[in-house]
C-alpha positions as CSV (number, residue, x, y, z in Angstrom):
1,X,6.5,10.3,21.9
2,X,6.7,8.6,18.4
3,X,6.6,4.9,18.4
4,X,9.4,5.0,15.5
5,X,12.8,7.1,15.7
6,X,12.9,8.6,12.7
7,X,16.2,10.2,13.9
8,X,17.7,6.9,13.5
9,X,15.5,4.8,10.9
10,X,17.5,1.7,11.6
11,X,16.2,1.2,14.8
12,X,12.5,0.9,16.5
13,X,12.0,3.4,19.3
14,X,10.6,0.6,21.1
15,X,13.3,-1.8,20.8
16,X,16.6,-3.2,19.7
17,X,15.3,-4.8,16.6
18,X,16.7,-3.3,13.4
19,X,14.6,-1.6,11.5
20,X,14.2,-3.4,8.2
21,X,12.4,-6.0,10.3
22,X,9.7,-3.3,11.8
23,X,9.7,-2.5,7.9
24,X,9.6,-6.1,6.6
25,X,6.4,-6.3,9.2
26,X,4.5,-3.1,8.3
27,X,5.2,-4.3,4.2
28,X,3.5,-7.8,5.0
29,X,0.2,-5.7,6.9
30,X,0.2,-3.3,3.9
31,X,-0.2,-6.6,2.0
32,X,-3.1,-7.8,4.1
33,X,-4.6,-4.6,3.7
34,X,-4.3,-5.2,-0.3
35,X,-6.1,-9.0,-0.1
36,X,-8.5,-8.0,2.1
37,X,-11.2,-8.0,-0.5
38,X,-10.5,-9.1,-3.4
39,X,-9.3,-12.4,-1.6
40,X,-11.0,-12.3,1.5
41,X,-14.4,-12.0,-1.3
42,X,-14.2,-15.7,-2.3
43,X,-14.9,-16.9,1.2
44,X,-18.6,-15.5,0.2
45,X,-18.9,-17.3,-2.9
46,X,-20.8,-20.0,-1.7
47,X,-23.7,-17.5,-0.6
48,X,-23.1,-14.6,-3.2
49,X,-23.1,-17.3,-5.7
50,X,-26.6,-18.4,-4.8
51,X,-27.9,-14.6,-3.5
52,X,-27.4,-13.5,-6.8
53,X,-28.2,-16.4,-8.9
54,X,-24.8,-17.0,-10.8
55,X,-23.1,-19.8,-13.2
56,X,-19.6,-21.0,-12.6
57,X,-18.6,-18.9,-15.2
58,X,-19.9,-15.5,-13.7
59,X,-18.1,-16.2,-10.9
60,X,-15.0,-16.1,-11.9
61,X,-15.7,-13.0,-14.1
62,X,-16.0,-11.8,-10.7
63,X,-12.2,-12.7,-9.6
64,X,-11.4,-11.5,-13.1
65,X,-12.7,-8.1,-12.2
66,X,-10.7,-7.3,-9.2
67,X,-7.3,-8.4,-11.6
68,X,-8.3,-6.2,-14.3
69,X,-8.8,-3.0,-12.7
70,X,-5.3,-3.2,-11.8
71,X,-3.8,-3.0,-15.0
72,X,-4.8,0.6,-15.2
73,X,-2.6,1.3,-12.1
74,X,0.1,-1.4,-11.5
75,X,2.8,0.3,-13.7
76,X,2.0,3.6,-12.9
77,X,1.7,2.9,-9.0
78,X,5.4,1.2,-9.3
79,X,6.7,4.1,-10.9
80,X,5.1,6.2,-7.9
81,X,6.9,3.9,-5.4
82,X,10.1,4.7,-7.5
83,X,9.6,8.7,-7.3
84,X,7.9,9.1,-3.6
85,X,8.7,5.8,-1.8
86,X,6.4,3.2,-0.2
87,X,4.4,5.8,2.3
88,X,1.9,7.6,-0.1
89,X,1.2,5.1,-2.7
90,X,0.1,2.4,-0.1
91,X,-1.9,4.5,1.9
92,X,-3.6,6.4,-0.9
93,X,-4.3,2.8,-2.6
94,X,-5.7,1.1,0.5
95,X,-8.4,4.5,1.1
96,X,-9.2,3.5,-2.4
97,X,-9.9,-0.1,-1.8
98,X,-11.9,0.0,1.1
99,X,-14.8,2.4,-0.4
100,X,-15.1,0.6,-3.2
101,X,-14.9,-2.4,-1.1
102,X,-18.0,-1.1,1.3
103,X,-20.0,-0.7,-1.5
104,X,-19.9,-4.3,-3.3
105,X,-22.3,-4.7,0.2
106,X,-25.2,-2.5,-1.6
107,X,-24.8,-4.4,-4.9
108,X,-27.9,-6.8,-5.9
109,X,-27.0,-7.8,-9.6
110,X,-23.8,-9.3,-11.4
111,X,-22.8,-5.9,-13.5
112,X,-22.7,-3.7,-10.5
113,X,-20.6,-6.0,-8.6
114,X,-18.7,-6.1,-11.7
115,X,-17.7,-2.5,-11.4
116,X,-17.1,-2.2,-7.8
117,X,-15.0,-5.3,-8.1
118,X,-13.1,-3.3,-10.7
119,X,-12.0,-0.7,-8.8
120,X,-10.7,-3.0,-5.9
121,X,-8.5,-3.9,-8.9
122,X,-7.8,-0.4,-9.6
123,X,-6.2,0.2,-5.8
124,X,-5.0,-3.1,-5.3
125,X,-2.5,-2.4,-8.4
126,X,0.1,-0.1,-6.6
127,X,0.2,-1.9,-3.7
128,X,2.1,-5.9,-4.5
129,X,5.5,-3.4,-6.3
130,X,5.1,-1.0,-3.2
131,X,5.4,-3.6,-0.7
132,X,8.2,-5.2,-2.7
133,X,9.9,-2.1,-2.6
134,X,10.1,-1.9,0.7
135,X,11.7,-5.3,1.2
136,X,14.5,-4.3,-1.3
137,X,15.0,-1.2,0.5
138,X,15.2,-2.0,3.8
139,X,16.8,-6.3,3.9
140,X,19.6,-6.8,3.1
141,X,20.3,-9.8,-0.4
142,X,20.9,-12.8,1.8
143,X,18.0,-12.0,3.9
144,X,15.7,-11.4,1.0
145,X,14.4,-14.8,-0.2
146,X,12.9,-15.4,3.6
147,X,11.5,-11.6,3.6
148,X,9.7,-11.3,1.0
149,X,8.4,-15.1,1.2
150,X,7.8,-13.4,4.9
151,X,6.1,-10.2,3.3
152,X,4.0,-12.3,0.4
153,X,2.3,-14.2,3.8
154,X,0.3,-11.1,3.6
155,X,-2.6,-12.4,0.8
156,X,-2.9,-15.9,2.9
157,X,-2.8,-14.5,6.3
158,X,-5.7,-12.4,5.3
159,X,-7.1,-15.4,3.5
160,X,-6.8,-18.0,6.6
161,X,-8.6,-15.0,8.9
162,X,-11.6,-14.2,6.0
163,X,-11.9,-18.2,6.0
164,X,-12.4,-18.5,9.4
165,X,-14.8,-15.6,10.2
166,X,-16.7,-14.3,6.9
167,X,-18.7,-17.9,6.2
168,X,-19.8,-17.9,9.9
169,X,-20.3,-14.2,9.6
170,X,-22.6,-14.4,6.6
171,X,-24.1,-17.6,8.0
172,X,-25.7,-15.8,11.0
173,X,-26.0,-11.9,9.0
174,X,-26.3,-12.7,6.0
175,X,-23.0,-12.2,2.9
176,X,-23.3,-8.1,2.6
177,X,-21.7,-8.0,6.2
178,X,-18.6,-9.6,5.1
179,X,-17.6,-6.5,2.7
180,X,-18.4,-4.0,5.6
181,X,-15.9,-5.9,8.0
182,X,-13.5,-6.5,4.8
183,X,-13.9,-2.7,4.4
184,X,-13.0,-1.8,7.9
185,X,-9.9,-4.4,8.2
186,X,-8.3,-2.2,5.0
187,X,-8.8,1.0,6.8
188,X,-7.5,-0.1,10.0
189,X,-4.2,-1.1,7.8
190,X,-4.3,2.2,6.5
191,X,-4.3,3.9,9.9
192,X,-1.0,1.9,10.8
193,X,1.1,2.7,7.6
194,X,0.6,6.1,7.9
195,X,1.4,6.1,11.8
196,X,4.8,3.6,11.7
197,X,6.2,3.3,8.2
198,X,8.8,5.2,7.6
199,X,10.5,5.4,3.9
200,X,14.4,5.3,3.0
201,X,15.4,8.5,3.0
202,X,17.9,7.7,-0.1
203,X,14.9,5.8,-2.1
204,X,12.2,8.0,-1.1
205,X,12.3,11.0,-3.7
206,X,14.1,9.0,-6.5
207,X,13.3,11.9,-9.8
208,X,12.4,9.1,-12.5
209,X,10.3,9.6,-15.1
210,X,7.7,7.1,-16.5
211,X,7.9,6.2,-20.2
212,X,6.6,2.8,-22.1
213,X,10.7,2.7,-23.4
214,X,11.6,1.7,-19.8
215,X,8.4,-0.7,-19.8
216,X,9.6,-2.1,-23.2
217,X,13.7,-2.3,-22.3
218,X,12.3,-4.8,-18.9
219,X,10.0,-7.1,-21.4
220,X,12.7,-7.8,-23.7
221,X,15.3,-8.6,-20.7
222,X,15.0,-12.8,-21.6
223,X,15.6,-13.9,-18.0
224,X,12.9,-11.4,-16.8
225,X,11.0,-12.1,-19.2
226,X,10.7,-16.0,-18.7
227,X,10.0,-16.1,-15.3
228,X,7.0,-13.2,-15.7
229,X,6.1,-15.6,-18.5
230,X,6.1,-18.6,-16.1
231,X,4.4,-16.2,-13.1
232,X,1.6,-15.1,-15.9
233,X,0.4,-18.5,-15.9
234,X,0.8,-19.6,-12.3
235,X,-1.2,-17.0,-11.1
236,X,-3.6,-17.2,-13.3
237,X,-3.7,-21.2,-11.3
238,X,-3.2,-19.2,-7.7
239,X,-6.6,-17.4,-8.5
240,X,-8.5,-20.4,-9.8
241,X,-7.6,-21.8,-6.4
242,X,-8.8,-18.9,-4.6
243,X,-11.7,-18.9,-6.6
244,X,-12.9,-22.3,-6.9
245,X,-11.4,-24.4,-4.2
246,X,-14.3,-23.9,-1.9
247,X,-16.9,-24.0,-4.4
248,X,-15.2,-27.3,-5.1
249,X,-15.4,-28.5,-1.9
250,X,-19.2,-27.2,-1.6
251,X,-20.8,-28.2,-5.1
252,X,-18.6,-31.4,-6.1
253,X,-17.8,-32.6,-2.3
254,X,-20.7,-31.9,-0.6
255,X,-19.0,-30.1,2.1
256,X,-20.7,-27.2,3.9
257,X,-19.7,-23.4,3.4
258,X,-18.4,-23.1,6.6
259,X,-16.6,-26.9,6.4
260,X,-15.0,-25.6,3.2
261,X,-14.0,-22.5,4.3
262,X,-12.2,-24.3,7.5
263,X,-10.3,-26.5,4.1
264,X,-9.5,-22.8,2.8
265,X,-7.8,-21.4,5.9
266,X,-6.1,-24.6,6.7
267,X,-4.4,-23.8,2.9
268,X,-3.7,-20.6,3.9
269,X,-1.9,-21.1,6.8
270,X,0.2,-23.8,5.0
271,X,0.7,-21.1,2.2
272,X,1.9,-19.2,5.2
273,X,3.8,-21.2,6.1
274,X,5.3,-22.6,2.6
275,X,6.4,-18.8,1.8
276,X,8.7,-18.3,4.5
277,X,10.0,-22.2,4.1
278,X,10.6,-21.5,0.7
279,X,12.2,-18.8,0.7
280,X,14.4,-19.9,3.7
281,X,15.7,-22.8,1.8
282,X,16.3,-20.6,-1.4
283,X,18.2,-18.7,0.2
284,X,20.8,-21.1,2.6
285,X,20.2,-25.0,1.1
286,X,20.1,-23.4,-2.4
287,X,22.8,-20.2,-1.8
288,X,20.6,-17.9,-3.5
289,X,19.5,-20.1,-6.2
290,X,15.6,-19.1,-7.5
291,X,14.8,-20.7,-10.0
292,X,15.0,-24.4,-8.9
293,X,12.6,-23.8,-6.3
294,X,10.5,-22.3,-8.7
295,X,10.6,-25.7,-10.5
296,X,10.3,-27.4,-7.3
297,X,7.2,-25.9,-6.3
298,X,5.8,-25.9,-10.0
299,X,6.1,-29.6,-10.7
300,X,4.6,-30.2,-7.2
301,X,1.9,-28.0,-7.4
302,X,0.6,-29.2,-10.9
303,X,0.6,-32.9,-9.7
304,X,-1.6,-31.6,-6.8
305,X,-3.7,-30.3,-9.3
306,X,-3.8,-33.4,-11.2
307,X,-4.6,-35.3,-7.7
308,X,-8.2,-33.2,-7.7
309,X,-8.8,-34.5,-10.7
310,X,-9.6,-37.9,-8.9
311,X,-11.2,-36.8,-6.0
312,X,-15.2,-38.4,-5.5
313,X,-17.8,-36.6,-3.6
314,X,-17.8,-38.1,-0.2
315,X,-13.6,-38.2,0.1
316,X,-13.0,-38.7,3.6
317,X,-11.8,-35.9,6.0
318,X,-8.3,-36.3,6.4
319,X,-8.0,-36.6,2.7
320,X,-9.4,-33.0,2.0
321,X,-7.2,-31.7,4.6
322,X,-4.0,-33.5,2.6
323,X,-4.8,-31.4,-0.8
324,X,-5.8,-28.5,1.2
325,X,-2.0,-28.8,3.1
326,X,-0.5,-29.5,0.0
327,X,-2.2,-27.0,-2.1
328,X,-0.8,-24.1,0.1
329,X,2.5,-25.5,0.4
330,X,3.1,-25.3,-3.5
331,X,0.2,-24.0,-5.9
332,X,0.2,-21.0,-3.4
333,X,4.0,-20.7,-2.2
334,X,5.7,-19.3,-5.0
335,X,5.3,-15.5,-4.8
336,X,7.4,-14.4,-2.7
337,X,10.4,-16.1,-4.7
338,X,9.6,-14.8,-7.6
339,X,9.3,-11.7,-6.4
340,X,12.5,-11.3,-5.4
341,X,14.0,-12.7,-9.0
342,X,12.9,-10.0,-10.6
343,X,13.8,-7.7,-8.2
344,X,17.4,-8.9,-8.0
345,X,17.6,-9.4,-12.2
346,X,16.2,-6.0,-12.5
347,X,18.1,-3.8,-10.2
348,X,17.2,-1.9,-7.3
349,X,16.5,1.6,-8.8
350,X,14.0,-0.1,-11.1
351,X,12.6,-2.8,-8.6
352,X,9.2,-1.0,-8.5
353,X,8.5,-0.2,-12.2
354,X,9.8,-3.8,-12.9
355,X,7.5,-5.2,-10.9
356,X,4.9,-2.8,-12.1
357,X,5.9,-3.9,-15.8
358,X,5.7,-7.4,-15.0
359,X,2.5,-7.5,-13.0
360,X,1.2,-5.7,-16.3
361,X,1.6,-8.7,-18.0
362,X,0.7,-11.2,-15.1
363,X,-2.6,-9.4,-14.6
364,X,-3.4,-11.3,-18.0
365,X,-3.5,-14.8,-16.4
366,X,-4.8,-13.4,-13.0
367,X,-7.8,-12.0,-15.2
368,X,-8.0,-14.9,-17.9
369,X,-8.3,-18.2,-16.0
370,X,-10.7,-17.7,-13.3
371,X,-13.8,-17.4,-15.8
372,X,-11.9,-19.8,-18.2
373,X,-11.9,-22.8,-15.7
374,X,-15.6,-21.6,-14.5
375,X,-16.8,-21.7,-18.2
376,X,-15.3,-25.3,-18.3
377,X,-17.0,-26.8,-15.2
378,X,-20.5,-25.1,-16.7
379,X,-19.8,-26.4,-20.3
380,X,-18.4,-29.9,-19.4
381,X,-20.6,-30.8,-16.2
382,X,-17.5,-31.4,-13.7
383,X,-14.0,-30.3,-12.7
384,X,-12.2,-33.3,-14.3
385,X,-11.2,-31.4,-17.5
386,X,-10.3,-28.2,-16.3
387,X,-7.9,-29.4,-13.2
388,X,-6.4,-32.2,-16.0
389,X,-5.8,-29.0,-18.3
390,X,-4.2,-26.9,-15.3
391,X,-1.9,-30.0,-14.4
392,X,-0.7,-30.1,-17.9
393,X,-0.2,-27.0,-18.5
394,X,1.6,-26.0,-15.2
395,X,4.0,-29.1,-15.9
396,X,4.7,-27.8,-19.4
397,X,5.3,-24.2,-18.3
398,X,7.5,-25.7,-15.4
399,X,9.7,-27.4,-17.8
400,X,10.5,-24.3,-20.5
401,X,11.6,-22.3,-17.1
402,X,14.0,-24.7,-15.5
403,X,15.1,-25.1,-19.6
404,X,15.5,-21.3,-20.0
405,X,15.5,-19.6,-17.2
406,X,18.0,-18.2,-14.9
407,X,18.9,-16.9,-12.1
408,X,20.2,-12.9,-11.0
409,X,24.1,-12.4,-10.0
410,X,24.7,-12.7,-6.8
411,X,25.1,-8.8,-4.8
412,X,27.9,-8.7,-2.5
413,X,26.9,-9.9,1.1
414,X,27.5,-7.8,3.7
415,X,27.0,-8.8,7.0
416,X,24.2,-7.4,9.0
């Protein structure tokens, strides 16, 4: 007996829940199943750091190598989600991901992990407008701002678990362990996206056919294009984060791996928790309004990056856990809202290629800043600089989109 009745895709088998919240729940594992590494890897940085006898600035050519690989496949793997639906391109990404994940395990030098790191990238790139896709198919617009601030939990919830377990794990074993349990998390994910998703029949075989003329028409749509603009640099600051937080806490706080990877999943759980807050209040306090909580959580999130700036080695406990709180509940908050702008400004028949397009271009500050902010630290002796240059930066970005941006006509609501 199937666990889903496909006869009726609006309703679990096993329940009366409707089905766009089983859907809204398998889209937020697929998106676990897509952090799993190339997330879940900078727990390890502490140890691989040391195992393989890196600089600052190698490490975050390592981040910069899971972003990259992506570029070769986030457009096309939109377009996919366009033509065949949410199903195959998930499932077919996530297989990809976890060999190449198993085999950063066997690596004993910088370029090879390079490459293996790569293509993570290269699966992980169909997977963020998939998952999107999924939310715009199945919620309905005024639940949207919550679900996909519910479905972007995905990175952090996988984050908060690799914090908890993968420092203790490669504590006791030894780093190379944490791949092979990283590896085995993504297939598990696999095994239950091809078992319970099911795909909107109307969306599911959409004929579209790729061209760089659609690509083109979405970059030089102004209100898309601002807020990509604004999400190009912000991520670029979500995977410095993710990258150096811990080795902040480690090399400039004195903090233990383990202690610091405790900081990291207390972040993630507040980014958890931040996403669905956010984009609850988007869409009832602000009726739908995106962009100001954008602005909200960019202002906020660059004066918590300027707050780093003073922090001393030796900063007591509850301190740490302050910036950690705060960190996730702005710096790391965001996605899901924007996520859903462009999905709204772009349309649903083009949510997946526009999200493709625009994580294209956002794969340029994902990819950038890592090893940018590393080569600072190395060249200038400290993190003073470069978290005074984010902080800048992130309130100068802030400003041109609450100047220039806007937000998507409202859809109809229909009541559910």
């Amino acid at each position: 007996m199937a666990l889903l009745d496909s006869s009726n895709p609006k309703r679990s088998f096993f329940s009366n829940i409707p089905y766009y919240w089983v859907a809204l729940a398998l889209a937020t594992i697929m998106q676990t199943g897509d952090s799993w590494v190339s997330v879940g890897i900078s727990t390890l940085y502490p140890f691989i750091k040391v195992d393989l006898a890196l600089s600052q600035a190698q490490v975050g050519l390592i981040t910069s190598s899971f972003l990259i690989g992506g570029v070769l496949t986030v457009l096309p793997g939109g377009w996919l989600t366009d033509v065949w639906g949410v199903r195959k391109p998930v499932a077919g990404a996530l297989v990809f991901i976890a060999i190449a994940g198993l085999g950063i395990s066997t690596v004993h030098s910088l370029v090879p992990f390079l490459v293996l790191a790569f293509l993570v990238g290269v699966g992980t790139g169909p997977v963020y407008p998939a998952t999107s896709r999924a939310v715009m198919d199945w919620l309905p617009p005024r639940r949207r701002g919550m679900a996909m601030g519910i479905k972007q939990t995905g990175p952090p919830i996988t984050g908060a678990i690799a914090a908890a377990t993968l420092p203790l794990i490669a504590t006791a074993y030894g780093w190379r362990l944490g791949p092979v349990f990283m590896a085995a998390m993504v297939g598990l994910v696999v095994v239950v996206t091809l078992t319970l998703y099911k795909d909107k029949p109307s969306t599911s075989t959409k004929a579209t056919r790729m061209s760089w003329r659609g690509f083109a028409e979405l970059v030089s749509d102004k209100a898309i294009l601002v807020v990509v603009l604004w999400a190009t640099v912000f991520v670029g600051f979500q995977f410095v984060v993710y990258t150096f937080f811990i080795l902040f806490l480690v090399d400039h706080v004195g903090l233990s791996p383990v202690a610091a990877g405790g900081y990291m999943g207390l972040t993630q759980i507040c980014t958890i928790v931040g996403r669905i807050t956010w984009g609850t209040i988007s869409d009832t306090l602000f009726k739908g309004r995106r962009i100001i909580v954008l602005g909200i959580l960019g202002m906020s999130g660059g004066g918590i990056m300027l707050a780093m700036r003073f922090v001393e080695p030796g900063i007591p406990g509850p301190l740490i856990a302050l910036i950690a709180i705060v960190l996730g509940l702005t710096m790391l908050s965001w996605m899901g809202m924007y996520t859903v702008v462009v999905s709204e400004l772009a349309g649903a028949e083009r949510t997946g290629t526009a999200l493709g397009a625009a994580q294209l271009l956002m794969r340029v500050g994902m990819s950038v800043m890592p090893p940018l902010f590393g080569l600072l630290i190395d060249v200038t002796g400290g993190y003073s600089l470069p978290l005074t240059l984010v902080a800048g930066l992130a309130f100068v970005v802030t400003a041109g989109l609450l100047l220039f941006g806007s937000d998507p006509k409202r859809e109809p609501q229909p009541q559910a």
